[in-house]
N, C-alpha and C positions, 0 to 999 in steps of 0.2 A: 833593359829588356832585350830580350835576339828576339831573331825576326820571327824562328819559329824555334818552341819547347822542345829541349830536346831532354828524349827517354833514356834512361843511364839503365844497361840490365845486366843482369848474369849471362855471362855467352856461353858457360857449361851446365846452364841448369835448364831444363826441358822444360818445367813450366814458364819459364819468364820468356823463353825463346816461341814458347805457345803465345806468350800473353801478345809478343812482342809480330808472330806472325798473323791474330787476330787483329792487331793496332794496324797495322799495313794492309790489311783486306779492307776495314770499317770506317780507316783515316784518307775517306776517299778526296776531302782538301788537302792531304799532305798538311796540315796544320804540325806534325808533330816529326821531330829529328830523330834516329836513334842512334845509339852508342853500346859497344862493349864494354864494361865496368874494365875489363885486364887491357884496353888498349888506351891510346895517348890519349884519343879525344875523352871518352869514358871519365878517364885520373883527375883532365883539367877541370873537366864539369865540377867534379867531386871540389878540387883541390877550391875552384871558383867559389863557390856554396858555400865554403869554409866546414863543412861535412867531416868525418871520420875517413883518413882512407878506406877502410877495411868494411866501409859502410854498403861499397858496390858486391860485395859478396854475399851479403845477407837482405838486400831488398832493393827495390825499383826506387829508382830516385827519376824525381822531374824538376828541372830546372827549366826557370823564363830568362835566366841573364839577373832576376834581383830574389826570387823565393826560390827556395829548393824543400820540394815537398816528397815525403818519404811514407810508404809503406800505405796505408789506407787511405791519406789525402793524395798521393800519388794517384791511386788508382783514379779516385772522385774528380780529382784534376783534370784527367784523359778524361773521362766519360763526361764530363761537364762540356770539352771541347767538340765533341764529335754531336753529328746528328741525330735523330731521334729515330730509335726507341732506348741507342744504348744512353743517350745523356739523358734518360732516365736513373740511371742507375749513380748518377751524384748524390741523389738524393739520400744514398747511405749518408751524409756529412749529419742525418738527427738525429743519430746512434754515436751516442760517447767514442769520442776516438779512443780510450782504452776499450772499450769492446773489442771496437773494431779491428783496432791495432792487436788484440790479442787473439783476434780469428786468423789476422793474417800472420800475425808468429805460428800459431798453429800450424795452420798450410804450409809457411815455409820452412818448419821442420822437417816438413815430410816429403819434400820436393825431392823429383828423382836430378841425379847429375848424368850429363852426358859428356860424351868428347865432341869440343869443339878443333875444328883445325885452326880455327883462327878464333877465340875466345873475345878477340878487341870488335868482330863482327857477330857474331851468334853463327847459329845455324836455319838458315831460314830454309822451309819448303822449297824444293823445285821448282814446282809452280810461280812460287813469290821471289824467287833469286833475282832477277830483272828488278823488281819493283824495290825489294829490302834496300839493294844496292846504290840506289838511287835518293833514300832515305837515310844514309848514315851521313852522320855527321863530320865535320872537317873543323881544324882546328881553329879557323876563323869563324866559324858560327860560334865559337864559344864565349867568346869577348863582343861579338855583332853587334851595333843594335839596333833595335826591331825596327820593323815600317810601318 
């Protein structure tokens, strides 16, 4: 396990960079790392998990160091971790993962892309640029393990 999960996302896709600037306002323990899917830390997570490369471009992966949970247990993962009202919303895990897995195919069909300048970081708000940067992951938190 690493110390702390770290969020594997899309750094040119707006909604993951949403999800990803929500996770940093709400993840007020820093329980959770993030990564760009296009940069070094982002590949090894991937490559760790024994995952699909090509799997950081199509959905959020979350990685502890021994499970790598993808697409709607992803999301149930984060929200399980955080505090209440949003870890309410684990509670999707009693709706069949093909449901759910096929809501969030849906959505991420239709996710709009942006330019990132740096794709391995995302694009984080203004506001959150202090705080994002302080949450990105480094190549030894990927092999870490936990406390």
């Amino acid at each position: 396990m690493v110390a702390h999960p770290i969020v594997v996302f899309d750094g040119e896709c707006a909604l993951c960079n949403g999800f990803v600037a929500w996770l940093v306002r709400h993840d007020r323990a820093a329980v959770f790392l993030i990564a760009g899917s296009d940069g070094d830390v982002g590949r090894a997570v991937i490559a760790a998990s024994g995952l699909p490369s090509a799997i950081g471009a199509t959905t959020i992966v979350v990685w502890d160091g021994k499970n790598a949970r993808v697409k709607s247990d992803a999301i149930s993962h984060v929200a399980s971790r955080l505090p209440w009202p949003w870890r309410a919303a684990s509670g999707m895990r009693v709706v069949p993962r093909w449901i759910r897995d096929g809501v969030y195919d849906q959505v991420a069909k239709r996710r709009p892309r942006m330019h990132a300048d740096d794709p391995a970081c995302g694009v984080p708000p203004p506001e959150l640029v202090r705080e994002w940067k302080t949450r990105l992951a480094t190549p030894e938190d990927v092999n870490q393990p936990g406390s």
